[in-house]
KOLKESE-196281 format. One record per residue: x, y, z of N, C-alpha, C, O in turn; residue in one letter. Coordinates in pm, 1 decimal, padded with zeros to 6 digits, m for minus. Example, Ala and Ser with C-alpha at 12.3 -4.5 7.8 and 13.67 -1.06 7.14 Angstrom:
! KOLKESE-196281
+----------+----------+----------+----------+----------+----------+----------+----------+----------+----------+----------+----------+------+
!   n.east !  n.north !     n.up !  ca.east ! ca.north !    ca.up !   c.east !  c.north !     c.up !   o.east !  o.north !     o.up ! code !
+----------+----------+----------+----------+----------+----------+----------+----------+----------+----------+----------+----------+------+
!  01319.0 ! m00569.0 !  00780.0 !  01230.0 ! m00450.0 !  00780.0 !  01320.0 ! m00330.0 !  00780.0 !  01423.6 ! m00331.9 !  00846.5 !    A !
!  01285.0 ! m00225.0 !  00708.0 !  01367.0 ! m00106.0 !  00714.0 !  01290.0 !  00003.0 !  00787.0 !  01340.9 !  00113.8 !  00803.9 !    S !
+----------+----------+----------+----------+----------+----------+----------+----------+----------+----------+----------+----------+------+
END
This chain:
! KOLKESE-196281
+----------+----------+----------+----------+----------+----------+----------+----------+----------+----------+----------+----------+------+
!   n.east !  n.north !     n.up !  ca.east ! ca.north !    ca.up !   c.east !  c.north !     c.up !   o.east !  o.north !     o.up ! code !
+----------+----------+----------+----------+----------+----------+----------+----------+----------+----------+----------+----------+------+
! m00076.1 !  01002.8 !  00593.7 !  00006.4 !  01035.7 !  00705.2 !  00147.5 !  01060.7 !  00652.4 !  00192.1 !  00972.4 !  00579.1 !    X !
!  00236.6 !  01181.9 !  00681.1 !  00360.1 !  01208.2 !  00643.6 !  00436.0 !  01222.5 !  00761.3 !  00409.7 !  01319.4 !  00832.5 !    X !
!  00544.6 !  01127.5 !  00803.0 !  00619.1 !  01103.1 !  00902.6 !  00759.8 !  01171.7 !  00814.0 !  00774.9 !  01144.5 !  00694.9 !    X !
!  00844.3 !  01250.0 !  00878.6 !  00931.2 !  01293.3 !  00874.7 !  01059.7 !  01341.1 !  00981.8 !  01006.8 !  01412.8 !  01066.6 !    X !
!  01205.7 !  01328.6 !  01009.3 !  01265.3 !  01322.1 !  01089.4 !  01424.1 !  01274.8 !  00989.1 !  01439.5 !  01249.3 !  00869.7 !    X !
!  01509.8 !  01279.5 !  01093.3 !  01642.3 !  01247.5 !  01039.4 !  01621.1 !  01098.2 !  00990.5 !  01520.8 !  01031.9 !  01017.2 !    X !
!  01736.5 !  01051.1 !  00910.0 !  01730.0 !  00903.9 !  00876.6 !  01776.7 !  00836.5 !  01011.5 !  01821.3 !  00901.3 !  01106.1 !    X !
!  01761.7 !  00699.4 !  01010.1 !  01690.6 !  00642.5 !  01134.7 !  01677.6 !  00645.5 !  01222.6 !  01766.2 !  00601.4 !  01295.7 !    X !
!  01523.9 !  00714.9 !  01293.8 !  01478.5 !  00741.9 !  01298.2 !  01374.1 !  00630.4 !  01382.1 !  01337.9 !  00599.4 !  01495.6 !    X !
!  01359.9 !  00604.3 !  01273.6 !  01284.8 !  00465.6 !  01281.9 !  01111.8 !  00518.6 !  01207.8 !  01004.2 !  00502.7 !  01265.4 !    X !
!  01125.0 !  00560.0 !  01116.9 !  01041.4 !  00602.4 !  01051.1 !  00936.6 !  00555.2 !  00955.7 !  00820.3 !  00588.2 !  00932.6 !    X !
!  01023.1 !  00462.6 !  00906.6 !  00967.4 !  00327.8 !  00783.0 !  00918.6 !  00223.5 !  00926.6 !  00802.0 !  00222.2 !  00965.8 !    X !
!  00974.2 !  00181.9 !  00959.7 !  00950.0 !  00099.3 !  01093.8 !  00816.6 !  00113.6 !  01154.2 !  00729.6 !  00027.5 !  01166.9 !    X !
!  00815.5 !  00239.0 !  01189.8 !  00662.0 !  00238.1 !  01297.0 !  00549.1 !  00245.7 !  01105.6 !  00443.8 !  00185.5 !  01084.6 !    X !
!  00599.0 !  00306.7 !  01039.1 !  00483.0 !  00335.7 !  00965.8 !  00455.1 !  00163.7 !  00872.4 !  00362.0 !  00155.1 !  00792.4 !    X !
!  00529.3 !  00067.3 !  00893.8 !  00476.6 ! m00076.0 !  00823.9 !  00426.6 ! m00158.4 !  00977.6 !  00364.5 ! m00264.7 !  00977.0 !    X !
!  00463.0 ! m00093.6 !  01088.8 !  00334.1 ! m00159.3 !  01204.1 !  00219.9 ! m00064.6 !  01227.0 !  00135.6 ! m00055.3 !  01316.3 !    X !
!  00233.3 ! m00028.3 !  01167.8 !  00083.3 !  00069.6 !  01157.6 ! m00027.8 !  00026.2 !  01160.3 ! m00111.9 !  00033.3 !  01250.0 !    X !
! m00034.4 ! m00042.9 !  01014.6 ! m00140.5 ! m00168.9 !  00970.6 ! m00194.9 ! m00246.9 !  01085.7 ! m00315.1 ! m00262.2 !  01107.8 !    X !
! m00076.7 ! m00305.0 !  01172.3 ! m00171.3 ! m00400.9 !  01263.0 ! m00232.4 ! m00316.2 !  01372.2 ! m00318.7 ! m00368.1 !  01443.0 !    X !
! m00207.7 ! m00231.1 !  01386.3 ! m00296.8 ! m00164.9 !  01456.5 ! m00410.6 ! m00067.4 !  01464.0 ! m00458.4 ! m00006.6 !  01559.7 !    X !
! m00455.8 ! m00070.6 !  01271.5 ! m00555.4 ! m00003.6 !  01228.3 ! m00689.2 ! m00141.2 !  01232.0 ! m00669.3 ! m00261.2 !  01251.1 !    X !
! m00819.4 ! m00072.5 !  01207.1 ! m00859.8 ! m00136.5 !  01164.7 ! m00950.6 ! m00221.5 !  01067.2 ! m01007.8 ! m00142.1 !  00992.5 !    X !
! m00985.3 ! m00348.3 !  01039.4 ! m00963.3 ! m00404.8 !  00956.3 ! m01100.1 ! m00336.6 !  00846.5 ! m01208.6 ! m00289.1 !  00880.1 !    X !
! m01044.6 ! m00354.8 !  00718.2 ! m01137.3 ! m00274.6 !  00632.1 ! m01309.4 ! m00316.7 !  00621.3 ! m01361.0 ! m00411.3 !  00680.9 !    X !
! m01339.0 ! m00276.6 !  00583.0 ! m01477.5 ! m00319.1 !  00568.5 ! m01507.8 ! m00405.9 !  00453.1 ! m01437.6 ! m00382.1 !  00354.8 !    X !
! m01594.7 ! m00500.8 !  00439.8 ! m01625.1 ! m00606.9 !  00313.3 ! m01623.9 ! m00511.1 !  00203.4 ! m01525.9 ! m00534.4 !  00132.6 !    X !
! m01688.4 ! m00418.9 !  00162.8 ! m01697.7 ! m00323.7 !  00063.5 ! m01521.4 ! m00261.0 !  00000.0 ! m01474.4 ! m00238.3 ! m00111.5 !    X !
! m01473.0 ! m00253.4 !  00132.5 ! m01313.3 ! m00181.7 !  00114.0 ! m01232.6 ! m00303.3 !  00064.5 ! m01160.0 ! m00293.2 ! m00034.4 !    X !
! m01244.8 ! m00412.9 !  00130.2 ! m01185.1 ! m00493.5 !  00108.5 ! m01212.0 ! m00594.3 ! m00034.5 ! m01134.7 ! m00681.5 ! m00074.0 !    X !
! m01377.3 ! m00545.0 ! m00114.1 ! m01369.0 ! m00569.9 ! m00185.3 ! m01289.9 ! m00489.1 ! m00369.3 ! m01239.0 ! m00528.3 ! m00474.3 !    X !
! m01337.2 ! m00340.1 ! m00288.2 ! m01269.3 ! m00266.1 ! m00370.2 ! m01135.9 ! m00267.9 ! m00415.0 ! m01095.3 ! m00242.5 ! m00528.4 !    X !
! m01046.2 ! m00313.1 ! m00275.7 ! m00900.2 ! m00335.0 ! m00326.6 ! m00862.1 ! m00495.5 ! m00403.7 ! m00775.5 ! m00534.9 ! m00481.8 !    X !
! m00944.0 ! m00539.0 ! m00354.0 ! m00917.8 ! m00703.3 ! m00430.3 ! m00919.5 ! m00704.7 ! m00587.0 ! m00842.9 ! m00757.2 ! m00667.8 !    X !
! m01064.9 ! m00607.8 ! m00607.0 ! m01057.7 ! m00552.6 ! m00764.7 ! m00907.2 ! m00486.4 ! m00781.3 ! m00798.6 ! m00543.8 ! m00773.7 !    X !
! m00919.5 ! m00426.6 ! m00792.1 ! m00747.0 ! m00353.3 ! m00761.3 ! m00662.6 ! m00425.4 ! m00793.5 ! m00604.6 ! m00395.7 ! m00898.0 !    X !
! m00625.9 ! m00529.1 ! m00732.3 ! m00531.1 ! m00619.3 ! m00684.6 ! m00558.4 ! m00683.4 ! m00832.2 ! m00498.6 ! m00649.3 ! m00934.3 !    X !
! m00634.7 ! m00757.8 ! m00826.0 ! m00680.2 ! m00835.3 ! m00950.8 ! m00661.9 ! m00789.0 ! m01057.0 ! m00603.8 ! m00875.8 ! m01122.2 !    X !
! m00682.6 ! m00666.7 ! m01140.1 ! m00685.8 ! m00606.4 ! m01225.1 ! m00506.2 ! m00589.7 ! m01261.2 ! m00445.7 ! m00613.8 ! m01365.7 !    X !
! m00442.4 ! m00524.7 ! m01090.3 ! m00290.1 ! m00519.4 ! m01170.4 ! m00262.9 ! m00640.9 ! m01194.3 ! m00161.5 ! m00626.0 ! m01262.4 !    X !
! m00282.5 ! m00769.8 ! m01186.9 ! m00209.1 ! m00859.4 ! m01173.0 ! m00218.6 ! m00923.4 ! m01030.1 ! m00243.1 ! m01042.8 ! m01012.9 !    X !
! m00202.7 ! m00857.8 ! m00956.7 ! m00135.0 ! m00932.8 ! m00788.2 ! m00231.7 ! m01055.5 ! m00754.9 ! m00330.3 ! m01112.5 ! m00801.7 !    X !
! m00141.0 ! m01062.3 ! m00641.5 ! m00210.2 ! m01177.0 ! m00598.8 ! m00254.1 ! m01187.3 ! m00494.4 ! m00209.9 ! m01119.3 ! m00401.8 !    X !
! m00372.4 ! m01291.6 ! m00475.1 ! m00441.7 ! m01272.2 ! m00400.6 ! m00426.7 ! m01319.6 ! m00224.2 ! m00463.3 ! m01434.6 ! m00248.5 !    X !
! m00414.3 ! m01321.0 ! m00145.3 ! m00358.6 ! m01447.1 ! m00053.1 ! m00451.0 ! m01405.8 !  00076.5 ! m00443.1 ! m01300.7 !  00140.1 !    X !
! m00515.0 ! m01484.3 !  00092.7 ! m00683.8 ! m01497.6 !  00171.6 ! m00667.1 ! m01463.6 !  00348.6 ! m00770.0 ! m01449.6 !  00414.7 !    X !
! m00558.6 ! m01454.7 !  00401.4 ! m00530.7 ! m01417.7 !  00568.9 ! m00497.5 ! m01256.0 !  00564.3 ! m00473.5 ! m01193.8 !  00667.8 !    X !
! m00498.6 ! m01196.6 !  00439.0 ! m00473.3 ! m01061.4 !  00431.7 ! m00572.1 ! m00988.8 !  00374.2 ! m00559.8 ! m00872.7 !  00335.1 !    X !
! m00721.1 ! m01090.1 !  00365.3 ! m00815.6 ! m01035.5 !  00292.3 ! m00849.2 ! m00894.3 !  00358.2 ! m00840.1 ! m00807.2 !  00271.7 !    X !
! m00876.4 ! m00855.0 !  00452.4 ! m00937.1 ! m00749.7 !  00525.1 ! m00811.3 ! m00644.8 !  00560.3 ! m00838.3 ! m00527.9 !  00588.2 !    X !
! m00671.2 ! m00691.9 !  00557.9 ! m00588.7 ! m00622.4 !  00627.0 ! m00550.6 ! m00486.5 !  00533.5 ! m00548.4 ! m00502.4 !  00411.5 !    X !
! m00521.1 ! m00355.2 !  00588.8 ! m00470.8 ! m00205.7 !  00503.0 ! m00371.7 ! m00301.9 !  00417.7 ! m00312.9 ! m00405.4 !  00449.0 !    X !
! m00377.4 ! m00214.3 !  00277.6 ! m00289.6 ! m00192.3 !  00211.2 ! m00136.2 ! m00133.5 !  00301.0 ! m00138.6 ! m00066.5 !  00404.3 !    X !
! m00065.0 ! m00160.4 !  00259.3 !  00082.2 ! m00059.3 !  00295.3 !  00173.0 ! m00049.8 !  00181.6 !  00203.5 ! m00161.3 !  00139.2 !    X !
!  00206.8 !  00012.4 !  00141.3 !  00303.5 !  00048.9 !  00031.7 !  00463.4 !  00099.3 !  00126.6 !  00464.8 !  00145.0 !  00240.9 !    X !
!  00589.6 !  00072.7 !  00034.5 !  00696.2 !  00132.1 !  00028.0 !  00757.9 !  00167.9 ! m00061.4 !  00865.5 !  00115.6 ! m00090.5 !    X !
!  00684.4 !  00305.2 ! m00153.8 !  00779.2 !  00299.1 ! m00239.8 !  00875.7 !  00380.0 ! m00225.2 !  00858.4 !  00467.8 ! m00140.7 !    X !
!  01015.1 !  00378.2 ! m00305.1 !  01156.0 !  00407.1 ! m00328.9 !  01167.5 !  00564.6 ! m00326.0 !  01120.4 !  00625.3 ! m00422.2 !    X !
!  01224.3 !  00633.1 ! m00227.2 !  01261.6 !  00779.0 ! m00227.4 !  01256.2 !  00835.2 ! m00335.5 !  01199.5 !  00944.4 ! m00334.8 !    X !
!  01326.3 !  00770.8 ! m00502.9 !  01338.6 !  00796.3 ! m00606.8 !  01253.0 !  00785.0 ! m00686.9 !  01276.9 !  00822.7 ! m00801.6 !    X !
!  01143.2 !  00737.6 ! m00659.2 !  00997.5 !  00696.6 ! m00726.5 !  00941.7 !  00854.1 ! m00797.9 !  00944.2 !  00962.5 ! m00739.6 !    X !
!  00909.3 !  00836.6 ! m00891.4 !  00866.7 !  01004.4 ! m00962.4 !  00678.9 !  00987.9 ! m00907.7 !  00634.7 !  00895.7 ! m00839.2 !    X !
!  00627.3 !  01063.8 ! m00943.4 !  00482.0 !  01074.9 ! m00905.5 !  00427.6 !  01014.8 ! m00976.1 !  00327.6 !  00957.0 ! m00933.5 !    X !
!  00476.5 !  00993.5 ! m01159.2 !  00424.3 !  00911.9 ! m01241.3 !  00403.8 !  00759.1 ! m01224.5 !  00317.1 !  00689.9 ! m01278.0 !    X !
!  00514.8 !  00716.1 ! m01127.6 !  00535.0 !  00597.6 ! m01085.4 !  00447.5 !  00581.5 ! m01002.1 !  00364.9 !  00493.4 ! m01026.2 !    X !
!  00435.9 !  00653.4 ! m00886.6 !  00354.0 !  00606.6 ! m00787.8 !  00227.0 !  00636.7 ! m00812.4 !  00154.8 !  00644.9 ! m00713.1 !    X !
!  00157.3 !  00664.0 ! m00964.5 !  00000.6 !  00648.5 ! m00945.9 !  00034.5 !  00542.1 ! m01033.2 ! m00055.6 !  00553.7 ! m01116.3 !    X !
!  00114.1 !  00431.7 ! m01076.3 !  00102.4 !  00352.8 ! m01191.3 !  00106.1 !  00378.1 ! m01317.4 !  00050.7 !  00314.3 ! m01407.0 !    X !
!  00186.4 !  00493.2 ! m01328.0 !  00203.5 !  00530.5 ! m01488.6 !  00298.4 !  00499.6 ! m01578.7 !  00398.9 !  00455.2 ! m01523.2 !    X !
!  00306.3 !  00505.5 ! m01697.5 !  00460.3 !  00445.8 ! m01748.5 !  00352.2 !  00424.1 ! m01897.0 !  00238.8 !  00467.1 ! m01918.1 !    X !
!  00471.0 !  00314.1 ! m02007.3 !  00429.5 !  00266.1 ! m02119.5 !  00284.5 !  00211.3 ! m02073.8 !  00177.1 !  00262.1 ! m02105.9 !    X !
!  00299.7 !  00117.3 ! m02006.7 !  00118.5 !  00078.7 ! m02014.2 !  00110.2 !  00113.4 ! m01840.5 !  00179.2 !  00064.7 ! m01751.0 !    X !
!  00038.0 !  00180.0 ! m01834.4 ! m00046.8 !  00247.0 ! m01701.6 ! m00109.4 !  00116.7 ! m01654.2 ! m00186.6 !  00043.3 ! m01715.9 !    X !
! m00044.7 !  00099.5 ! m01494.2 ! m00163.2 ! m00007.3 ! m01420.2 ! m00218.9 !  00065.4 ! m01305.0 ! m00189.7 !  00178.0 ! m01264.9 !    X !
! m00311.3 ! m00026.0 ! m01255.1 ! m00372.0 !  00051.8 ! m01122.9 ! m00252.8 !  00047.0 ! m01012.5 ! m00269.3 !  00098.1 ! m00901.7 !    X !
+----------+----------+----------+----------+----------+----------+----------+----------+----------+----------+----------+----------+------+
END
């Protein structure tokens, strides 16, 4: 989804309540991202097992960044 408009807007806003109003992933999805999760590092925390991912990354973020690329590439 690409939300676009002047700055605020309220743009970042509706798109991090988004999540609670999608819904919740499936055991399979939710196991796929846990791998994920696990693999970069993160952590795990069990009341968010099922809930979307949401990301924010930084206007300035290059594309390399946002698939996890750099000296050592993570997921």
């Amino acid at each position: 989804m690409l939300l676009f408009g002047p700055p605020g807007t309220g743009k970042t806003m509706l798109a991090s309540r988004l999540t609670s109003i999608q819904p919740d992933m499936t055991e399979q999805e939710a196991l796929e991202c846990a791998a994920i999760k696990s693999i970069s590092g993160g952590e795990f925390v069990a009341q968010d097992w099922c809930r979307r991912p949401f990301r924010t990354p930084h206007h300035t973020s290059s594309a390399v960044a946002l698939v996890g690329g750099g000296r050592n590439p993570r997921p």
